[in-house]
N, C-alpha and C positions, 0 to 999 in steps of 0.2 A: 797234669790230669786231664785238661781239657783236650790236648792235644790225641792223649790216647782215646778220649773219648771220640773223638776226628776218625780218629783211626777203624776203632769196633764199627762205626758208623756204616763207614763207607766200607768194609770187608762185608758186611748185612746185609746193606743194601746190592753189593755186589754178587752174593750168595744167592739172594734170593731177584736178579735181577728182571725176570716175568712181570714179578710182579712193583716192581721199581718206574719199570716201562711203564708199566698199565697207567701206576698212577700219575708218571711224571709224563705221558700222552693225554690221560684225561682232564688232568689239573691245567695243562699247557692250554688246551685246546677251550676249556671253558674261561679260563682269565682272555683270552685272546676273544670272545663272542663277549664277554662282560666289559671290559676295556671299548669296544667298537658298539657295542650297542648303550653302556654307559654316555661317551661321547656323543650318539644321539640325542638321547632322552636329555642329556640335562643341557644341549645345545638349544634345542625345543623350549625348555623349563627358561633357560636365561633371555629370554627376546625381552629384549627395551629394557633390559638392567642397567644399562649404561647410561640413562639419563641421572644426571643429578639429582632433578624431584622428582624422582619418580613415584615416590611416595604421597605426595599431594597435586600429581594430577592423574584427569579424571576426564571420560568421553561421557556426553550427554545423550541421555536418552529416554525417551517418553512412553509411558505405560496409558495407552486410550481403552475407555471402557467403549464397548461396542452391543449389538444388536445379540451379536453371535461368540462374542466372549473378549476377552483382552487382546488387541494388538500393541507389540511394541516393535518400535522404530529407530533410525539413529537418525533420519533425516529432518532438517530443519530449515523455516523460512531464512529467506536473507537476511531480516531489524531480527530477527531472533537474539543473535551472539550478544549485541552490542546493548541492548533494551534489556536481557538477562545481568549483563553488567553493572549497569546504573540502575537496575531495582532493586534487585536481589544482595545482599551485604555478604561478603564472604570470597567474592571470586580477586584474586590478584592480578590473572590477566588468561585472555579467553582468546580463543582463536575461531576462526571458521578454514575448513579444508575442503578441497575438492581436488579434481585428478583428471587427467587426459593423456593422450600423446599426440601433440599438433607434429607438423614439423618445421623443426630451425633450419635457415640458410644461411650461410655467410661464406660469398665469393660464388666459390660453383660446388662448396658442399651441399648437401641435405640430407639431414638426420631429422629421422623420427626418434623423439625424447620423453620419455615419462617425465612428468612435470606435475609439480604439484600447485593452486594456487591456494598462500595460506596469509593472514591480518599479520601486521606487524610485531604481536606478542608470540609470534610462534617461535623464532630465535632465544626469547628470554624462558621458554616454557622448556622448551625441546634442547639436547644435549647436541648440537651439531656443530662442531669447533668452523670456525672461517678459518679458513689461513692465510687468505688474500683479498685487497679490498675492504671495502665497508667491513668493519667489526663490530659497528654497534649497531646497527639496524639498517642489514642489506635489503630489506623489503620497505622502507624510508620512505622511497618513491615511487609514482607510477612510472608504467615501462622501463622499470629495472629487475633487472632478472639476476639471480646467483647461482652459478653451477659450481657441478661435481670435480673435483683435481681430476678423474678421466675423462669427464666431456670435455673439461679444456683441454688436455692434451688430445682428442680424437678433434677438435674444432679447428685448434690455434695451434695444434703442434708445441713448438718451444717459444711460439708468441708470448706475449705478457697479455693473458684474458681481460684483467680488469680495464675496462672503459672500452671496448670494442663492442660494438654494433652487430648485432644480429638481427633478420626479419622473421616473424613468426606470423602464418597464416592463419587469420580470425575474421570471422565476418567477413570472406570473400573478399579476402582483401590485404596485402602484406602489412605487418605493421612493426615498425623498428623499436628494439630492445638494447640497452645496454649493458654491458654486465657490468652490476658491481660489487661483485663478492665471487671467490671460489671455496666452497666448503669440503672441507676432507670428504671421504669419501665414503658412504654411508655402512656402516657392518653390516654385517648380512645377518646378526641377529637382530631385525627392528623390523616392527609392521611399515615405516615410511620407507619405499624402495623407491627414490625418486635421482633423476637426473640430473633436472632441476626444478627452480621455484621461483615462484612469481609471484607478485600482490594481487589478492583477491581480486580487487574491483578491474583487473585485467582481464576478464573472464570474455567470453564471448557474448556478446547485447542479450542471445535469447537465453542468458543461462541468468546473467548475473541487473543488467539493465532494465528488461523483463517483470523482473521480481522482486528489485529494489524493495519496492514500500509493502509488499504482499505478504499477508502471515499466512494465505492456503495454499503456498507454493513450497512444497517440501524437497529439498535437492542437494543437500549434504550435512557432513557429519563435524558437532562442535568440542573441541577439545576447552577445558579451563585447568587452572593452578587456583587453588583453595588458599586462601588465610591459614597462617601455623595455625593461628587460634579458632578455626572452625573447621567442624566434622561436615565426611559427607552426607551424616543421616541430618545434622541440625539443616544443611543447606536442604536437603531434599524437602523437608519439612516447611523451612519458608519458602520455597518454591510456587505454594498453593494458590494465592492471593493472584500473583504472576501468571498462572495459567488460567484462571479464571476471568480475568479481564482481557488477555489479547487471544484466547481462544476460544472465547464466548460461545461464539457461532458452532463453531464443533460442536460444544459440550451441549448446547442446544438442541442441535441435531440429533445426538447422541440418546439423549433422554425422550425424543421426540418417536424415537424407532422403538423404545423399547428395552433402552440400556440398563445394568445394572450400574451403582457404584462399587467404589471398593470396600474395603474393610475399613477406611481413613473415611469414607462416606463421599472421595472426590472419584471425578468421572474422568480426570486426564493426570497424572502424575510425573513429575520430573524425577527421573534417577541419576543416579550417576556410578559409572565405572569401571574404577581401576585401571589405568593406562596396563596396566603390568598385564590385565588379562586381557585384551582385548583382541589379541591373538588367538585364545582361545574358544574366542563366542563369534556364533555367526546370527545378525541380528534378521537375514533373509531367511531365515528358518522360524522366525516371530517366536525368537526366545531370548533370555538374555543372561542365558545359563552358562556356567564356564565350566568346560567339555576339556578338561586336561586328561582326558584316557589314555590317548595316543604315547605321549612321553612317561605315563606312569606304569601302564602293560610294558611297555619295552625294560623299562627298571625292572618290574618284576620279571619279565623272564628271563633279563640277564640273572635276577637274584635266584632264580631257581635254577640255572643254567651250572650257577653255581654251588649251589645246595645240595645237588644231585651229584657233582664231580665230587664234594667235601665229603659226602656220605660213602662214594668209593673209597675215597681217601681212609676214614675214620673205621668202615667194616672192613678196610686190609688190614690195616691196623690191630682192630681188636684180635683178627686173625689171626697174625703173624704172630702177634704177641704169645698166643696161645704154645705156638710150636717152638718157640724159646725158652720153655720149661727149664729145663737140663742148665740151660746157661745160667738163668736168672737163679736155679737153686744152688751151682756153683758159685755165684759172685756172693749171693747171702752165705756160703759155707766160709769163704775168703775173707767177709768180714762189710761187704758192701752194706749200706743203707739204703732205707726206701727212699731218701732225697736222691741219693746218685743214681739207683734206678729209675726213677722217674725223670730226671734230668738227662738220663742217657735216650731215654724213649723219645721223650720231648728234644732233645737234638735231633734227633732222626727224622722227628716229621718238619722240623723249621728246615732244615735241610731241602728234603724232599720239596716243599711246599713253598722257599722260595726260590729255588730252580725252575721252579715250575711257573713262577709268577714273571722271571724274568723272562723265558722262554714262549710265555703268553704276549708278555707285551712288544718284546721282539717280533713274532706273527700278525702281531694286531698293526704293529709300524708295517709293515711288510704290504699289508692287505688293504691298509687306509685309502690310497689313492683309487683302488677299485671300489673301495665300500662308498665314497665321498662320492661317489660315479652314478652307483645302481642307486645309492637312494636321495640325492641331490640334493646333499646337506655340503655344509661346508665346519661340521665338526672335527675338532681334533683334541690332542693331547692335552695341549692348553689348559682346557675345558676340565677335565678329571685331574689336573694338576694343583689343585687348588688345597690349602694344609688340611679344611673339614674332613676330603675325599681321603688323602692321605694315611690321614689320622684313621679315617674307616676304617681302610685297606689293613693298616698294622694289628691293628684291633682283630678285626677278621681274622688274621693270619695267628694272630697268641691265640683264641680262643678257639680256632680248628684244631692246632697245632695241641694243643693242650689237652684237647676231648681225644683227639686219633694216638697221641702219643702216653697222656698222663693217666687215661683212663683202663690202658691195658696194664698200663707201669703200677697203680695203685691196687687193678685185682692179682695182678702175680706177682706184688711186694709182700701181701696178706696171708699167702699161700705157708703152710706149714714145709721147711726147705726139705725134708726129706721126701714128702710130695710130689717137689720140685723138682728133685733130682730123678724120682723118677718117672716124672715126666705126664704122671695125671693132676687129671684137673676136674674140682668138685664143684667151681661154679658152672651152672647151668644156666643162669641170667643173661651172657652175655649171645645166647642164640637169639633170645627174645629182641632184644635190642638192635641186632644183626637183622632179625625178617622185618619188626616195625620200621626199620630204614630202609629197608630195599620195597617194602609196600609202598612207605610215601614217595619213591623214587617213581613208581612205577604209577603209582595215582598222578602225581605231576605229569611223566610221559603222556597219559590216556587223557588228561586235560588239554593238553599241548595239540595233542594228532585230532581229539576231536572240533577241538575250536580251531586249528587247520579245515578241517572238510566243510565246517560252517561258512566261515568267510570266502574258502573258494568257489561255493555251490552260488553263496549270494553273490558274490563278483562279478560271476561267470550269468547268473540270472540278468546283474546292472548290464553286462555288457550285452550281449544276448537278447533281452527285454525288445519287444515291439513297441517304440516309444512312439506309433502316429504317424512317423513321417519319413521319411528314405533319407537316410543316415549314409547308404552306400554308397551311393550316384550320385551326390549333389557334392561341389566345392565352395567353400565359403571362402573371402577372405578380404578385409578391411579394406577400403578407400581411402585409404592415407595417401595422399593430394597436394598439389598447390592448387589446380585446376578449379572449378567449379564441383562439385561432385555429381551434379546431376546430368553434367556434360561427359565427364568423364565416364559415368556406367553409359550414357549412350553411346561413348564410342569403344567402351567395349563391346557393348550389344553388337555395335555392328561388324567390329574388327571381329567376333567370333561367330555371326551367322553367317549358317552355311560350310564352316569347316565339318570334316569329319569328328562324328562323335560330339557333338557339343547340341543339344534338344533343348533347353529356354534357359534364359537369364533372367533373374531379378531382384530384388534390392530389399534393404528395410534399414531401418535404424537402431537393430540390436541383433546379436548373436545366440545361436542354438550353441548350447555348450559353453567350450572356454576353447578358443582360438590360439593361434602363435602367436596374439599381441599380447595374449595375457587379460583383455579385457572384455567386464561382462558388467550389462547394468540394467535397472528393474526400473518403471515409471510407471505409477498406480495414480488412478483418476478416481474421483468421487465425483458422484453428481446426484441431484435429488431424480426422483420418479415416481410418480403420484404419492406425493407426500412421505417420502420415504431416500434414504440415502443409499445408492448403489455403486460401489465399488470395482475397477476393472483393472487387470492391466492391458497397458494402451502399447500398438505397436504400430507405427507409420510403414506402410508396407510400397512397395510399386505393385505392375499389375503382374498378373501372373505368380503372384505369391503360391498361394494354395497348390496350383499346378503345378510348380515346380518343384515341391517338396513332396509330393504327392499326397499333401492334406488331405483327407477325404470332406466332399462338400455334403453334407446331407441335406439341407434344406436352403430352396432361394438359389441366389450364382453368385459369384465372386466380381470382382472389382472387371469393369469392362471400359474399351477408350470409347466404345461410341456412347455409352452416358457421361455426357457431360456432369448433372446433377450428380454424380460417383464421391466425387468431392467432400457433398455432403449427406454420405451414405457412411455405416459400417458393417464388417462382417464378427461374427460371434462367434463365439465355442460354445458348446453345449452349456457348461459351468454358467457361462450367462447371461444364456438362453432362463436357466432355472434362477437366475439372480429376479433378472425382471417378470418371471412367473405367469406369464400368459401362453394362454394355449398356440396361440399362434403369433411366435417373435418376429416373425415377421411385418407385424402391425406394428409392432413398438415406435416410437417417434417420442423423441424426448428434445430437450432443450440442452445448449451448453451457453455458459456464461450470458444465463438467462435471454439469449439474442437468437441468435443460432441453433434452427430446428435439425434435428441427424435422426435419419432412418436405418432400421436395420435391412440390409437387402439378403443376407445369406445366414447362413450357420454352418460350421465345420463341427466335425467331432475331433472330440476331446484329445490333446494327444500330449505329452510330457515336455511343456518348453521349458521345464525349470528340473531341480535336481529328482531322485527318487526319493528325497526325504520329504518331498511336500508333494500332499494332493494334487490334484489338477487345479488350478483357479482360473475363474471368467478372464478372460482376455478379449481385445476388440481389436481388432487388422482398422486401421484409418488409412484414406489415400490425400496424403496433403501435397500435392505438388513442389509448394517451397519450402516443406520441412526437410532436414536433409537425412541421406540414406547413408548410413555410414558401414553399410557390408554389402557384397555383391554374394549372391548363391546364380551357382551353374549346377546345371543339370547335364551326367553327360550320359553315352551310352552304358551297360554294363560291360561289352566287352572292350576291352583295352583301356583300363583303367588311368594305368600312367600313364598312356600315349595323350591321353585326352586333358591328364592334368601337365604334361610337360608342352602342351599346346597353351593351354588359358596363361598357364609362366611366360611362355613365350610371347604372346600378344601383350602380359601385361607390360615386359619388360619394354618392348616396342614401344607402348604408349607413356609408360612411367620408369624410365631409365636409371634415375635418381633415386630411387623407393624402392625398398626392397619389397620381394613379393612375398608375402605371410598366408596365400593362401594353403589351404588343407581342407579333410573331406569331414562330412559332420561327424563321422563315427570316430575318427581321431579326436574330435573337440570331444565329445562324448568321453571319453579315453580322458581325457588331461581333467574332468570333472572328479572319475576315482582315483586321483591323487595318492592322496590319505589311505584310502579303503586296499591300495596295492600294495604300500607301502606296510601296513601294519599285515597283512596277509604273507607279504614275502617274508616278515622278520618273524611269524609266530610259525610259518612252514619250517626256515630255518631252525629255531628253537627247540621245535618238534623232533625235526631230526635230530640233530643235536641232543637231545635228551634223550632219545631212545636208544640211540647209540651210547650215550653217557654213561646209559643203565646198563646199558647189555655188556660192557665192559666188565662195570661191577660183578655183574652179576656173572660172567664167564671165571674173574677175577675168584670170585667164592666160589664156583663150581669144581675149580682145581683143586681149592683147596679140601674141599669134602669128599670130591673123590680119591685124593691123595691120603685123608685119614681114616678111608673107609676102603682100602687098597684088601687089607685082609679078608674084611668084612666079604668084599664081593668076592673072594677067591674060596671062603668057603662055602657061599651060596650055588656058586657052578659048578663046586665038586658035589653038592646034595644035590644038585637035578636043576636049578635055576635055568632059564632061556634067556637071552641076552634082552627082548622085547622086555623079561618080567624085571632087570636090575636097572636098565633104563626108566623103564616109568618109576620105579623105588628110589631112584636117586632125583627126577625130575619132577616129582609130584608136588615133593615141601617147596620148592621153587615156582612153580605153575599156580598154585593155591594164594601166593603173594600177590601173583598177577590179577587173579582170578577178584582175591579181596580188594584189589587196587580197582578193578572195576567197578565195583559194586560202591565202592567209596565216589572215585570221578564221574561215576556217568550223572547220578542227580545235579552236585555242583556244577559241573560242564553244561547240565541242561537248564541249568538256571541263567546263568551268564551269558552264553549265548540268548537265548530268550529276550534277553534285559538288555542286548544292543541289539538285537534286532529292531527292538521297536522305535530303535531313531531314525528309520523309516517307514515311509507310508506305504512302499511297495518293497514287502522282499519274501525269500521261499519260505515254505512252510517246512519246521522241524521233523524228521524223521528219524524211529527208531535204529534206523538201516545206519541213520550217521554212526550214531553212538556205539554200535552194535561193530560197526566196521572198525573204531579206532579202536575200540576190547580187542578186536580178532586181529588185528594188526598187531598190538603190542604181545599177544600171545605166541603167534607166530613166529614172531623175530624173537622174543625169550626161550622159547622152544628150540630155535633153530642154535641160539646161541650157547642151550646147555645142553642140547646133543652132539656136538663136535666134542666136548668130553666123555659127556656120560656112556655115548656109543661105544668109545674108542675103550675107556675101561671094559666096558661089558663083554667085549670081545679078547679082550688081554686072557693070556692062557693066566689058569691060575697059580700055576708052577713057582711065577716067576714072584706074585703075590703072598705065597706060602711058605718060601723056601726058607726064609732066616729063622721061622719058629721050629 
């Protein structure tokens, strides 16, 4: 019996194969977009699942009440980690972290290395197997270092890494490392991307030396492991006693300017966490909110990607079902039941449906190595292979398979057989069921295309935007060294004056945007003024900063060599100019570390050094001669752009042979900033299409079929006088009206949503009717266009050919 059921099966599917295609093209094509963007999202979703505790550790971080409302931070003094440990009851074991890329030598290599230095609990915290060397506590010692199994093989080749000597350049000055551990090699789904790592107190003098005993020196971020038997809220809660004794002073201050407390009634609070999210908060945005949109939109538009193909799937379906009349009331004349009718229907679409699943995932293998490319992830199969996903997947497929197949098989099992036979049909129910699917098919689409035009209008505004400063003409790129760095930018100064195309050089100690190294860092200074605490971020600049970026100076001048007294001068942003509130900032004169008087001599207008999700903030240019400049900025001509940057490469290579050159222009750093924001644009563009195309399938899919059962209909309307214009719009209107309600449906929710991310930033476009308006008249247009290639071609059909068998 089964086997004949095989059989009717596929002679049905072969009869009617238009529409077999359709759905075995649209089901293919949406499992294959669900399968790759699944793979995404939930590669995103798993980062740092692999730790063992990952359930009881936890990143620290502090909620300060202020003047101007709550700042919070991850950054912490140096006794912080260790003084939280022996007060506070609860932590198992605590770590301190920070990051650089010095570079390693050994022989006549040198690599620049991301490295991380972390306290000796960070092996027993952290999930990082060794597999050579020290296993039980490869950070033991000072100047012992443990690298990645591929930095050992890019170091030592087929050497044996462990106990071989490396130099690492700190404090102007080489200083030898041995390795004693090699640790696998880190996934690529974890926040720590490091090379290798080091013991904290190996840190460079002005980082870690410096700041030893200092609790108002804040400079990185503390990981702990909880006690089984304590929660994070009990630990946050004893926490209070602890911040109020070593951050007196703060909280002093705090209440001195004018602060609120919290709702706890404390003015500085400790929180903690979740290592699991910490990927998904960014604490330089002063929030500490966990922003999973990104991996969760992509699940949904795969899930609607899919919704949209199943509702084709399900309204062919009810379709077909319909035109089987004749058969279904001959197998109930033969003696069938309504289990083998339903049984026969529901083979059909399991059939259909995993043909189509395999034929997805086949495309989706096919396209992986491009998709792992455009959006530089490193997901796969693996990842969706998991029994939960599985288990979906089969679930899924009974209950489509059941609504498309069991639901036509249960209304024409009901049907009176001599009805059957002849071939009418009294339910009118199943149209209604038929337009509410193709409505939300066509609402989803009009959600799709108009949050497309949203994000590419804002993208295009991020990229686009006048952020201040000459993005175009200027090259930046890191001073990764053995040299002195302050010797090295002056010989490149001089190796590049004077060539063609190259207009000024100069330096500072942080990056506009996000660079080829990958790295970007924030240093915020407080200091009192006339009895009040002012906030800035601090940037050691050389001279010719302003000019070279084409800062605009509005008031005062910039940093000059013939004042000596420069040194201890600063220049301002507008931001805080209005921080310190006098009419003329120029007078300003404050104190630092109560000793040392600093004048203000200029002021710049305001211009975007930080992302577009934060306002503008005060920032201060400093000229400290022995602070070190760790990026060079050139300015070159406009015309001959590359020529000018395959010169600065060229010199650099000249002077630094061993060091690769990372430089690039600001508006590419700018560029590597929307990340994220291109990424989710490209996959909700795709979507878009994808679903509109999805529909119009459907929807071409039902067009055939209404014009095929209304073949008479229109042959008698063209023998009474009908015009081909009047059976066109008659057969397109009930279809046009779904689109029409699918707008009126999408456009509010679309304008909320959009709305609602826009505001996670501080600068983006303002919404316009014209968007919404466009993705209506878009999806109209291609529904229009897709049910006139039938509706046309009948209206024109002689009617001869329509009228002849009556």
């Amino acid at each position: 019996m089964i086997l004949n059921y095989f059989k009717i099966a596929l002679r049905n599917l072969w009869k009617d194969r238009t529409f077999t295609f359709l759905n075995v093209i649209g089901l293919s094509t949406a499992f294959c977009a669900a399968f790759l963007l699944g793979m995404f999202a939930i590669f995103g979703l798993s980062f740092d699942q692999f730790h063992e505790n990952i359930g009881s550790i936890y990143e620290v971080y502090t909620n300060s009440q202020t003047a101007k409302g709550t700042e919070i931070s991850n950054a912490n003094p140096i006794p912080f980690a260790e003084a939280l440990k022996e007060e506070v009851p609860g932590v198992k074991k605590i770590t301190r972290v920070a990051n650089g890329g010095p570079l390693v030598t050994f022989g006549e290599k040198t690599l620049k290395l991301d490295v991380l230095w972390a306290d000796r609990d960070f092996f027993d915290i952290f999930s990082f197997p060794v597999v050579g060397g020290s296993k039980i506590n490869p950070l033991q010692n000072k100047s012992s270092i443990a690298i990645t199994r591929t930095t050992a093989q890019k170091i030592f080749g087929e050497m044996n890494a462990v106990g071989q000597t490396v130099t690492m350049r700190r404090d102007n000055e080489d200083v030898p490392f041995v390795v004693s551990a090699v640790i696998e090699d880190i996934p690529e789904a974890s926040s720590f991307q490091f090379d290798a790592i080091l013991n904290f107190t190996d840190l460079p003098a002005s980082f870690y030396a410096a700041n030893k005993d200092r609790w108002d020196a804040h400079n990185h971020p503390v990981y702990l492991q909880l006690d089984a038997e304590t929660s994070a809220a009990k630990f946050e809660k004893a926490t209070a006693a602890f911040s109020n004794l070593h951050f007196a002073d703060d909280i002093a201050t705090a209440k001195r300017d004018g602060a609120k407390p919290n709702s706890d009634g404390e003015y500085r609070q400790i929180h903690l966490l979740p290592f699991e999210d910490i990927s998904f908060t960014d604490f330089n945005s002063n929030s500490s909110k966990v922003n999973k949109t990104l991996p969760y939109l992509i699940l949904g538009i795969a899930f609607l990607i899919l919704f949209i193909a199943s509702v084709n799937f399900i309204n062919m379906g009810i379709a077909k079902g319909s035109q089987r009349l004749r058969e279904i009331g001959m197998r109930k004349t033969l003696g069938a039941s309504k289990g083998q009718l339903f049984l026969q229907f529901w083979g059909e679409s399991i059939f259909v449906f995993s043909l189509s699943v395999f034929f997805g995932g086949l495309l989706a293998l096919l396209l992986l190595d491009k998709f792992q490319t455009l959006f530089e992830t490193k997901a796969s199969f693996a990842l969706i292979a998991s029994p939960g996903i599985v288990l979906g997947l089969l679930l899924s497929l009974l209950l489509i398979t059941l609504i498309a197949g069991g639901y036509p098989a249960l209304l024409m099992s009901k049907l009176d057989t001599l009805l059957a036979l002849k071939g009418k049909l009294q339910h009118t129910g199943k149209n209604k069921v038929r337009d509410v699917l193709m409505a939300v098919q066509f609402c989803i689409a009009i959600l799709l295309i108009s949050g497309t035009l949203v994000l590419w209008s804002q993208l295009d505004f991020m990229r686009t935007k006048d952020l201040g400063f000459n993005k175009e003409q200027v090259i930046t790129l890191p001073l990764n060294t053995k040299k002195d760095r302050a010797q090295l930018l002056q010989l490149l100064r001089n190796a590049l004056e004077g060539k063609p195309g190259i207009i000024s050089v100069t330096a500072a100690d942080n990056i506009l945007g996000l660079g080829k190294d990958g790295r970007s860092s924030t240093i915020v200074m407080g200091f009192d003024y006339k009895g009040r605490e002012v906030k800035t971020n601090l940037l050691n600049v050389d001279y010719d900063y302003p000019k070279t970026l084409d800062i605009e100076l509005i008031q005062g001048r910039a940093f000059n060599k013939q004042y000596a007294s420069d040194s201890l001068s600063i220049v301002i942003n507008e931001a805080m100019a209005k921080e310190f509130g006098e009419k003329d900032p120029l007078s300003v004169r404050f104190l630092l570390n109560d000793s040392i008087q600093y004048s203000v001599i200029g002021v710049v207008k305001d211009y975007n050094f930080q992302g577009l999700n934060k306002t503008i903030e005060p920032i201060s240019y400093f000229m400290n001669p022995s602070s070190p400049k760790y990026y060079a900025f050139i300015k070159v001509a406009p015309n001959n752009l590359s020529q000018s940057y395959d010169r600065v490469k060229e010199v650099w290579n000249t002077l630094e042979p061993d060091t690769e050159f990372l430089g690039s222009f600001l508006d590419e750093n700018i560029d590597r900033t929307l990340k994220e924001e291109r990424k989710m644009t490209t996959m909700i563009s795709a979507g878009s299409i994808l679903a509109i195309i999805l529909s119009c399938i459907g929807l071409f899919a039902i067009s055939l079929l209404v014009v095929n059962q209304k073949r008479k209909e229109i042959g008698i309307r063209k023998v009474v006088g009908a015009s081909t214009s009047t059976i066109t719009v008659l057969l397109s209107k009930q279809f046009l009206k779904l689109v029409v309600f699918a707008f009126l449906i999408a456009t509010p929710l679309s304008w909320y949503l959009t709305t609602q991310w826009l505001q996670n930033y501080a600068y983006h476009i303002n919404l316009s009717v014209w968007i919404f308006l466009a993705a209506g008249g878009i999806a109209f247009v291609i529904a229009l266009a897709t049910i006139s290639v039938r509706t046309i071609q009948a209206a024109l059909q002689n009617p001869v050919d329509s009228l002849k068998t009556e």
